[in-house]
N, C-alpha and C positions, 0 to 999 in steps of 0.2 A: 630470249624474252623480248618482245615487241617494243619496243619504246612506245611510250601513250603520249608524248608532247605534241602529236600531230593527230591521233586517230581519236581521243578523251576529247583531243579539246572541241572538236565537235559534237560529240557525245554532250560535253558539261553543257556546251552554249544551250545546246536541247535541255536539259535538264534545269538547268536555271531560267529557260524560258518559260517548260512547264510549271515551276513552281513559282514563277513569276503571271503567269496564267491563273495557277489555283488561289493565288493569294487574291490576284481581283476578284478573281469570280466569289471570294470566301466573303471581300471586303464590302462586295456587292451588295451580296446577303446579308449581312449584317446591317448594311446601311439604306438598304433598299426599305422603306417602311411600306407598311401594307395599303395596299388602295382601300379608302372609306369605301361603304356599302352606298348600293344606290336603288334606294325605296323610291316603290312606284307612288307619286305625288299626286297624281292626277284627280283622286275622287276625297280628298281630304279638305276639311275646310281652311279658309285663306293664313289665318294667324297659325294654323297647324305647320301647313307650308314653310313659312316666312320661320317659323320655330326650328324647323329640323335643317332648312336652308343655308340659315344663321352658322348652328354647329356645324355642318359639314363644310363650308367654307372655312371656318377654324380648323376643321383638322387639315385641313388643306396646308394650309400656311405653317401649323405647325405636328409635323406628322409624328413627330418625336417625343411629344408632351403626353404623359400618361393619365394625366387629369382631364386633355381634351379629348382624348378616347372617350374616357368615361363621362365626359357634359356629353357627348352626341351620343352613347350608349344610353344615358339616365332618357334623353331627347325622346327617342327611338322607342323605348323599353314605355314610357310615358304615354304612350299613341298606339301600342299594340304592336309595332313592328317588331314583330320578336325577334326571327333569324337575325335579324340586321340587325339588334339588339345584342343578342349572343356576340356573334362577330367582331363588334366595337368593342364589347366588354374582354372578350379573349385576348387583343390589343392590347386593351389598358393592361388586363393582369403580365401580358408578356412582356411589357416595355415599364408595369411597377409590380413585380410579382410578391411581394411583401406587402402592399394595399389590399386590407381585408375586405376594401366596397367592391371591387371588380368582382371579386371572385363571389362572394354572398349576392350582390346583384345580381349577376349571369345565373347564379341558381337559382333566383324568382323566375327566372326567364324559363326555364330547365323544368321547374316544376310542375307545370301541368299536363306537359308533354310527355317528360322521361324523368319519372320518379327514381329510377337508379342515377341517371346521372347527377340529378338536382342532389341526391345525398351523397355520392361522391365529392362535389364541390363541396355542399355545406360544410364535411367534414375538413374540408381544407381552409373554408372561411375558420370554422370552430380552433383548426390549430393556431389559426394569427390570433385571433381574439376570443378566447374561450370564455370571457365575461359578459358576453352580449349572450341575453336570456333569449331573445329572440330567435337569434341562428341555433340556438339548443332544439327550441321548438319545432322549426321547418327543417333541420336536420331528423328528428323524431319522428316528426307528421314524416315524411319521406319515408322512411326505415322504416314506420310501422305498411307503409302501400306496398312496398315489397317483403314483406313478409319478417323483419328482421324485431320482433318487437321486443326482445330482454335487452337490446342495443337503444331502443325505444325508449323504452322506460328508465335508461340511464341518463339522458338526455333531458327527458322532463323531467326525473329528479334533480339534476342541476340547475335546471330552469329556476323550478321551484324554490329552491335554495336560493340562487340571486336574487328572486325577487318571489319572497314570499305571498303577497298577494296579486298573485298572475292565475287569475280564472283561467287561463286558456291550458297552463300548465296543468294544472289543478284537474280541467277535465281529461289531459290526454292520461294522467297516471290514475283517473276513475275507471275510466275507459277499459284499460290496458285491464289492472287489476280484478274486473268484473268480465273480461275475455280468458283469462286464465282461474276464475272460481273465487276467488277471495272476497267475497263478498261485504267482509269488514274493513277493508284497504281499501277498497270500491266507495264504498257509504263516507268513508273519512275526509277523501277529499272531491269526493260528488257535493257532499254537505257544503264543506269550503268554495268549493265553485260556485254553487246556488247563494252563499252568503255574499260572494264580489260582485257575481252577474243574475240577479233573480230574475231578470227579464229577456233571457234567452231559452230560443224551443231546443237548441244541442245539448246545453245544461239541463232544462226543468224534465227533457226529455229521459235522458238518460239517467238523470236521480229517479226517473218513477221507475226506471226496469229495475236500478239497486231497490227501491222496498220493497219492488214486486217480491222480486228473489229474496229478501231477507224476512217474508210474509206479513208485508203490510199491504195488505191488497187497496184498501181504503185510501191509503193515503195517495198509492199509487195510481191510483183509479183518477184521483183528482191532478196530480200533478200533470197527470198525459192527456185531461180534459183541459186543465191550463194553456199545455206549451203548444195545443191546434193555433191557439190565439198572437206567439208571440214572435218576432222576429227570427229568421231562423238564422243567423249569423253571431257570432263569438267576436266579435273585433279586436285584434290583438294590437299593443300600442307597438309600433316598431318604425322608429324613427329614421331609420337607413333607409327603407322601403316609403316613408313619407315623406323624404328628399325625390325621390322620380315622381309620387304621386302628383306630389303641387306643381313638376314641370307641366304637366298637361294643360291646355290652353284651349280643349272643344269643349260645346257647348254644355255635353254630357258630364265629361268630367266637371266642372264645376259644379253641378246638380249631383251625383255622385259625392262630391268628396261633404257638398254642405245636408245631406243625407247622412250621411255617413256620422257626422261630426252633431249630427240634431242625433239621433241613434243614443249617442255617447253623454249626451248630455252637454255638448260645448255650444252651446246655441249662440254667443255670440260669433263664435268662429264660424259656425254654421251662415248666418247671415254674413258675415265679412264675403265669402264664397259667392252670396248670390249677388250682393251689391257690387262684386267685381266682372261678374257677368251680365246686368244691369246695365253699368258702365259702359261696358263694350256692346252690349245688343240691346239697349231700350226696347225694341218693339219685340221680347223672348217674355212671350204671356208666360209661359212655364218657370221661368225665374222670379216674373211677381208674386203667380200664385203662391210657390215655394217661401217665397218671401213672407208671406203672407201666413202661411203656417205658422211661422219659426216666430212672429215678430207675435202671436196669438199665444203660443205656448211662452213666450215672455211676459204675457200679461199684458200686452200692450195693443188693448182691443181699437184703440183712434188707428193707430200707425197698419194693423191688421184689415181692417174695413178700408182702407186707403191701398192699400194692396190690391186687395182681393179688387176694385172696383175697378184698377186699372187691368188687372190682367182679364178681365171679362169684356173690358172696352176693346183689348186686343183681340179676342178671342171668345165669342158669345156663348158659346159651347163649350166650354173651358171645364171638363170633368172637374168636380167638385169646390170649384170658386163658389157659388152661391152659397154652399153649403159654410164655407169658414166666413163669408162677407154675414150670413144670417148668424151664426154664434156670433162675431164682435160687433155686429150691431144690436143686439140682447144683451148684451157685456155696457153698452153706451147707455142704455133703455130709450133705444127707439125702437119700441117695442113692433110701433103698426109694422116699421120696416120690415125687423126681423121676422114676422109672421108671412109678409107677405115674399120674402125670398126660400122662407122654410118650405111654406106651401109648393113653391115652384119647382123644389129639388125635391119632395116627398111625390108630387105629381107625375116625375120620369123613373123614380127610384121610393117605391112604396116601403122599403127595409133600410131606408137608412139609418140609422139608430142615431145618428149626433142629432139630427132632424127631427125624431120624432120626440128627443129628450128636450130638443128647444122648444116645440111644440108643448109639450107637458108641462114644463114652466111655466110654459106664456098661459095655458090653461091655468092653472094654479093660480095665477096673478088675478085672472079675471071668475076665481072661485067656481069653475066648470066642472067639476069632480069629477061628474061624469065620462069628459071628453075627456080628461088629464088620464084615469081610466084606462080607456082606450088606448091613447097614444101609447104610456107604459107598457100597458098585456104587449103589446105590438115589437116594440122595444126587447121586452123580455124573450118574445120567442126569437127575434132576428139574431140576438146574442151578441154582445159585445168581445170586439181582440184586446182594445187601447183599456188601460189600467185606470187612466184619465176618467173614462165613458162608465165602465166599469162603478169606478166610484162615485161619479155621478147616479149612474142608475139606483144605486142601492142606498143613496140619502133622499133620492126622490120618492121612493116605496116608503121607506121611512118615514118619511115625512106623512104622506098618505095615509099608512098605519095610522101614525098617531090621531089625525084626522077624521078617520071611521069609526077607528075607535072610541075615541071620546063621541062621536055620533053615537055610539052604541050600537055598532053594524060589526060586530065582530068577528061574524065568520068572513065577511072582504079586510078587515084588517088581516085575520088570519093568512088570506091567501096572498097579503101584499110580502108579510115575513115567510111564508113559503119562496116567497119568488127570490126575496132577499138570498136565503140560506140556499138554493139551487145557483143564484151568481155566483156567491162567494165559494161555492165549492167547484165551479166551474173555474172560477180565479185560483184555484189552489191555497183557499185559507185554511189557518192553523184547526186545530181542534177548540181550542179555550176560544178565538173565536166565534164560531160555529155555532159553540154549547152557550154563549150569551145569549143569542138569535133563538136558537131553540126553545130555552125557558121561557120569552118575549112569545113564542107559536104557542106552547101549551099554557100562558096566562089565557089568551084570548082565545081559546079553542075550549077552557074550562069556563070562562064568562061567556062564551057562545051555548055549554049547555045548560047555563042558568045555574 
């Protein structure tokens, strides 16, 4: 037998070379961190820039840190860069695989594009945190695109469950249940969703197909006359995904999120958004005007007419400035004002209906029946979306009615409460409302024939 003290020991040195080899090369790996992505910067605006610049110098410096992945992921994800987005977020989850933002993140990122794999992660976000109603939801929404929907429907049951007044829940298990027949599961929490969100076209929509199918044609008839009118978005609250939203720093986003946030009814948060884009871009006519809305639906028709008057200074052509500077100056009673900006937007846009309602006012003021008349029929045929306008229209008629009436001109009162009862059913009102208006049509239809 060979002796090995001379023939091994070259062998070993080879051998504990190589695995002196495999172990850098192992250790390499390991400690090698990934190269941050490198988004094309060139056609983005400057603070976008100087935002995304910011984190990737951070992760630079610290390549190890699983949080800074995820600030240049949220960065990234905030601005559209999606791949680059994914990327950083796959980082983060690999170097914090127990952080349920990585993983739920990158499936925002996931979901427009690849619905299987957006519900693969969700389901892995869902395992870390199965308490967040939200990732129930966009795991669900997912499941149902590819076709998985009793998986679906498990999901928005839990939703629902965490947080029992979650419209968006509420309509994915109407939905589901009225795609598989049940038409009383369907109604149960269609109803519950139109009761959290009445001012949604995906809810009001889909509550008329359940009475269609449960044979209320009437009723249905009006709700899908309604939902032409109304927003067609569902806004889900979900605070993980409103952590990237507010990183955004373009012009758009800001307008976007204070849209968003007027939508919802948080109007001073709505204005916080433009006065921070304000700030940064004073001469953004589209921020004043928006300003200008939001400070109008506050009631605060000085602060609104002082808007509106700047962003038309920036901007003379400024689609519908005159229109809100003429309502909050009719709100001040500078009445000649308000006429004479009404006039000017009724003159490029003969159907504007805030326009022709200010217009009808101001008639009214100066006892013109005739022209006030006018303005209304005009009004009523362009047809009102805003619930606001809406209600306006149908205390103006109102008002009118009563006016002719007591004239003793009963058959135009008549047709003022005709016009009423065709809004309000156009708005999707109740029945018991309706039948009030009604009786009010056949008092003065029975005093029209003597």
């Amino acid at each position: 037998m060979r002796s090995c003290a001379s023939g091994c020991a070259g062998l070993l040195t080879r051998i504990r070379g190589g695995v002196i080899a495999a172990s850098l090369l192992s250790l390499a790996a390991v400690t090698q961190a990934a190269q941050p992505p490198a988004p094309d910067l060139t056609a983005v605006e400057p603070r976008v820039r100087a935002a995304i610049e910011k984190e990737l110098a951070t992760t630079v410096r610290e390549p190890d840190s699983p949080s800074t992945w995820g600030r240049l992921a949220m960065t990234l994800h905030a601005h559209q860069f999606d791949d680059e987005a994914a990327s950083a977020y796959a980082e983060a989850s690999r170097l914090a695989p127990g952080d349920f933002r990585w993983i739920y993140l990158r499936a925002n990122v996931e979901e427009a594009r690849d619905p299987a794999a957006a519900a693969t992660l969700y389901r892995q976000a869902v395992e870390l945190d199965p308490n967040y109603a939200p990732a129930r939801i966009r795991l669900a929404s997912a499941l149902e695109k590819v076709g998985l929907a009793a998986d679906a429907d498990d999901h928005y049951r839990e939703a629902a469950r965490l947080e029992p007044d979650n419209a968006v829940a509420h309509l994915g298990l109407g939905r589901l249940a009225l795609a598989r027949g049940d038409v009383d599961q369907a109604a149960r929490h269609l109803e519950r969703a139109y009761e959290l969100s009445p001012e949604t076209q995906a809810v009001v929509a889909m509550l008329s197909r359940v009475r269609h199918r449960a044979g209320d044609r009437d009723g249905a008839r009006r709700l899908a006359q309604a939902a032409r009118d109304l927003p067609p978005l569902l806004h889900q609250r979900d605070p993980r995904r409103a952590e990237v939203d507010l990183l955004a720093v373009d012009s758009e986003s800001f307008l976007r999120r204070s849209k968003t946030y007027r939508e919802t009814g948080q109007l001073q948060a709505s204005l916080g958004e433009l006065r921070r884009l304000i700030e940064l871009e004073p001469a953004n006519a589209q921020a004043h005007f928006a300003a200008a809305g939001v400070q109008d639906r506050m009631n605060r028709p000085r602060e609104a007419a002082a808007a509106a008057r700047r962003a038309l200074e920036l901007d003379p052509d400024l689609a519908g400035g005159r229109a809100v500077l003429a309502g909050a100056l009719f709100k001040l009673g500078q009445f000649g004002e308000a006429a004479a900006e009404a006039e000017r937007v009724l003159a490029e846009d003969p159907a504007d209906v805030h326009m022709l309602l200010v217009t009808t006012m101001l008639a009214m003021r100066e006892n013109d029946v005739v022209r006030a008349l006018e303005r209304l029929d005009r009004a009523a045929v362009a047809g009102v979306s805003d619930s606001r306008m809406r209600e306006l229209m149908v205390q103006l008629q109102l008002e009118l009615a009563d006016a002719l009436g007591g004239a003793g001109l009963y058959d135009d009162a008549a047709r003022r409460i005709e016009q009423v009862i065709e809004t309000l059913e156009r708005g999707g009102a109740s029945e018991s409302e309706l039948r009030l208006h009604q009786r009010r049509l056949a008092q003065y239809r029975e005093r029209a024939r003597g």
